[in-house]
Steps between C-alpha positions, in 0.01 A plus 500: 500500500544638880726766423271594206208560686720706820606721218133517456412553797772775561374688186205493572583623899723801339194609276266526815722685726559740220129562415412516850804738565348702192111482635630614821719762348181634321255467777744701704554774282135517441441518853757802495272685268221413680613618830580879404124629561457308826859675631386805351142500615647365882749817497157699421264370718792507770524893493128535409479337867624783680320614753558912474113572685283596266675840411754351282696249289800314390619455128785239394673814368476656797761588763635222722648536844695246662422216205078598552293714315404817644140623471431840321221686704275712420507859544422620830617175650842352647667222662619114384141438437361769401280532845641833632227781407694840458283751579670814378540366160347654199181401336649474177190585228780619241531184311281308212665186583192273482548240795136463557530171291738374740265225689299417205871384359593333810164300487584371160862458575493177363315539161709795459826347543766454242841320486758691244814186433778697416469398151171671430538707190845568480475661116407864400218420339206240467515235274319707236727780535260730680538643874155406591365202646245405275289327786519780722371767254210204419428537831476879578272485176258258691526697860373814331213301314385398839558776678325704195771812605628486116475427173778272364375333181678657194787695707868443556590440855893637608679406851686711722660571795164664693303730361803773560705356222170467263437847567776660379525294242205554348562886582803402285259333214265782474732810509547632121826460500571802394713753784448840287140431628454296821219301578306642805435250793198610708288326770206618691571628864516340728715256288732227595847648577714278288331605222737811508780362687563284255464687226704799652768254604575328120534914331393383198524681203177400338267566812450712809254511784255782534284441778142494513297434201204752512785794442497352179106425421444767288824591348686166408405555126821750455705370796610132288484181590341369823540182760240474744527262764199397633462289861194302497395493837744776594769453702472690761105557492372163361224698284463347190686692198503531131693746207435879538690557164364397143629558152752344254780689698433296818658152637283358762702252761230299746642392846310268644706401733180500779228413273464114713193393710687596760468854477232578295222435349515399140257629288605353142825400333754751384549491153810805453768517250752462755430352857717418755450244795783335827478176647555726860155644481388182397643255729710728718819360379668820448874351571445265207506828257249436240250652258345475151358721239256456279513667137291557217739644287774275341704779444525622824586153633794450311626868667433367842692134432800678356492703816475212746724273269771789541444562909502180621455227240169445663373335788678233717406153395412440893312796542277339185453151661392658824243709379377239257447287878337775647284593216349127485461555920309792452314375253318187746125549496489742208681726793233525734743424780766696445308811382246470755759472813697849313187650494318430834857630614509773376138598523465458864854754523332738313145463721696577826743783398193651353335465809742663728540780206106538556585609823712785391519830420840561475537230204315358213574239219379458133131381482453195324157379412368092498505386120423209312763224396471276221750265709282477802169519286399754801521862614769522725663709724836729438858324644744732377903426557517903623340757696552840363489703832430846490581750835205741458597766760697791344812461679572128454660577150743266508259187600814257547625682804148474677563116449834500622403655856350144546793333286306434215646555216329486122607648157453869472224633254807766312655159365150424304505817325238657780484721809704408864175458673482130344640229620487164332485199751526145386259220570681193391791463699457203775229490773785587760557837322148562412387457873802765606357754250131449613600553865689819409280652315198407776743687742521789307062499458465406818785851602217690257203404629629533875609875449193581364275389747213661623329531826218313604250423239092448574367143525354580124878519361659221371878440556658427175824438693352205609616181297173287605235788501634613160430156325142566654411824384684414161295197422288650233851631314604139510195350349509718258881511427577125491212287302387193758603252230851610533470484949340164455783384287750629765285297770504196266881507437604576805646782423547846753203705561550856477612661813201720573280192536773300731 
């Protein structure tokens, strides 16, 4: 009966060890899984840590010098950690790249976050058999409801690779297919370059670029087929656009790349045959390379998924999953927060270029005039991404060397389709780059004003040089240019004053 119940008790002994080898087998493989987004987010958080100053940053995928990441500064400045300020550098207002965004991203670094395991959708396709996240195009339909920038309901939606991809695809789409008889592409000067670099570069067959579209106004009927592409607000101007062209014989393509909170004022949703938005305007994630379009015309669609299906099998499953993230981000508060920091940005850039441009003779950029926006519920005033600078003296024809005597350097006005004298300089870059420009371009006001000084003046003469006595004498022009509501606000929010009542 003894050695009965030993065997018993051995059996029984064997069976635990073996569970509790199992349940610690499992719990330690679980723990495995588990662990992957605390290493990850550790490894992020380490190199998120780096101190480069203010005037820089350090990416996992960066470069690393001995076994450290190295921070990548900005522009005009140097050193380990990014402190060294290099003052012959140049103010680089060339680029669209929209880094503005940059601290409203690092605020919500951790809502914004994601963790990709290297198994995250390994296939082709979706589940369905479709290259779009269904979730993700969900969500763009709900962030232009809010925003009110769009009309979704009834259209089919199309990802790409920026809006550069979706707008030579839908070039593609529209052209009649037909090379004995080209489509014409035409945009209104001062148009966005690409728009004929792009189509110049492919040599298509069924299409060709023509330039600007009031050569074609009155003619068009015996000149074919037409693509206009219209940039709603403009890039470079920011003036808000629509279709010179009408008639059976004319495609109409929408970029709306700008049309945000952020830069202007939206009066009502768009509601085209063909619009096209990017998640860089938007967010300022222009690395991520992503964009939608937004169709009416089934048709048409198909054209532009065969094209995308046949460039690059559409877009990367990660890219999808972090826009989807960023989307919902964005979204918080019906987008107050994010809308509102891109647009007090932006806004108060605007207010003191213009001011020092107020100051000048030499220069001038595109008016813009307050408006009402159905996202704010307010008139508001313009923040455009660009300043479309014009030399006015005779002899500054070529407007980009005038910058570069202060090593400023913007995009020349020939490249738009208009005259030298233009200069296009961007606004969204970081706040390093956009204090550089300012400076320059107060250097080169302040070289103006100082060579054209005159002697003397009575004690009834005002000095309009003067900073402090021109916010005096100009206090009527401000009440009457910017409504109270919109200064209280500013007071309320905490937001900068404009400079001629600092």
């Amino acid at each position: 009966m003894a050695k009965i119940t030993s065997f018993k008790y051995t059996i029984f002994l064997s069976c635990s060890s073996i569970l509790n080898l199992l349940f610690f087998s499992h719990y330690l493989h679980r723990g495995m899984e588990q662990s992957y987004t605390k290493n990850a987010a550790a490894e992020a958080e380490a190199v998120a840590a780096i101190s480069c100053s203010g005037h820089g940053r350090a990416f996992l995928d960066g470069s690393i010098l001995h076994g450290k990441h190295v921070c990548e500064c900005d522009a005009c400045y140097g050193g380990p950690d990014c402190s060294d300020f290099l003052p012959d550098c140049i103010a680089d207002a060339d680029s669209g790249d929209p880094m503005f965004l940059e601290p409203f991203w690092r605020k919500h670094a951790a809502s914004s976050t994601i963790v990709l395991p290297g198994w995250h959708r390994m296939s082709y396709e979706f589940n369905d058999g479709s290259l779009i996240s269904k979730e993700l195009e969900t969500q763009i339909r709900k962030l232009h409801a809010v925003i009110g920038n769009a009309v979704t309901d009834g259209r089919f939606i199309i990802f790409g690779a920026g809006a550069t991809q979706l707008l030579h695809a839908a070039v593609h789409a529209l052209s009649s297919n037909d090379p004995s008889s080209p489509t014409i592409v035409v945009a209104s000067t001062p148009y966005y370059p690409v728009y004929r670099e792009q189509t110049e570069f492919f040599n298509s067959e069924d299409y060709k670029f023509k330039g600007d579209t009031s050569l074609y106004k009155n003619e068009r009927d015996s000149q074919g087929n037409f693509i206009e592409l219209v940039t709603s607000p403009n890039n470079p101007d920011g003036q808000l656009k629509k279709a010179v062209l009408q008639g059976p014989s004319v495609k109409t393509i929408h970029d709306l790349a700008y049309y945000w909170p952020h830069y202007t004022p939206i009066p009502a949703p768009a509601d085209e045959d063909l619009m096209i938005f990017t998640l860089s305007k938007l967010t300022g994630h222009g690395g991520s390379r992503f964009g939608w379009a937004i169709l009416k015309d089934e048709t048409v669609y198909q054209r532009m998924l065969i094209y995308m299906s046949l460039s690059t099998y559409g877009v990367p499953r990660e890219t999808q999953l972090r826009v989807l993230k960023l989307l919902k981000v964005a979204l918080e508060r019906e987008g107050k927060e994010m809308f509102d920091f891109g647009y007090k940005t932006m806004r108060n850039r605007w207010r003191k270029l213009s001011e020092t441009m107020s100051m000048s003779k030499r220069f001038s950029i595109q008016e813009l005039e307050p408006k009402r926006c159905s996202f704010h519920q307010k008139v508001r005033e313009p923040s455009p991404a660009f300043a479309w600078l014009k030399c006015e003296r005779e002899e500054d024809n070529d407007c980009n060397a005038v910058l570069n005597s202060v090593n400023v350097t913007g995009r020349d006005g020939s490249l738009f389709g208009d005259e030298s004298r233009y200069v296009r300089l961007s606004l969204v870059k970081c706040e390093d780059d956009f204090d550089l420009l300012l400076k320059r371009m107060q250097i080169l006001v302040s070289e103006e004003n100082d060579s054209t000084k005159i002697m003397p003046q009575n004690k009834t003469t005002v000095n309009l040089s003067s900073p402090r006595l021109n916010a005096c004498s100009n206090w009527d022009h401000v009440t009457s240019k910017f409504h109270l509501e919109e200064l209280t606000t500013d007071i309320r929010d905490g937001a900068t004053m404009p400079a001629y009542l600092q």
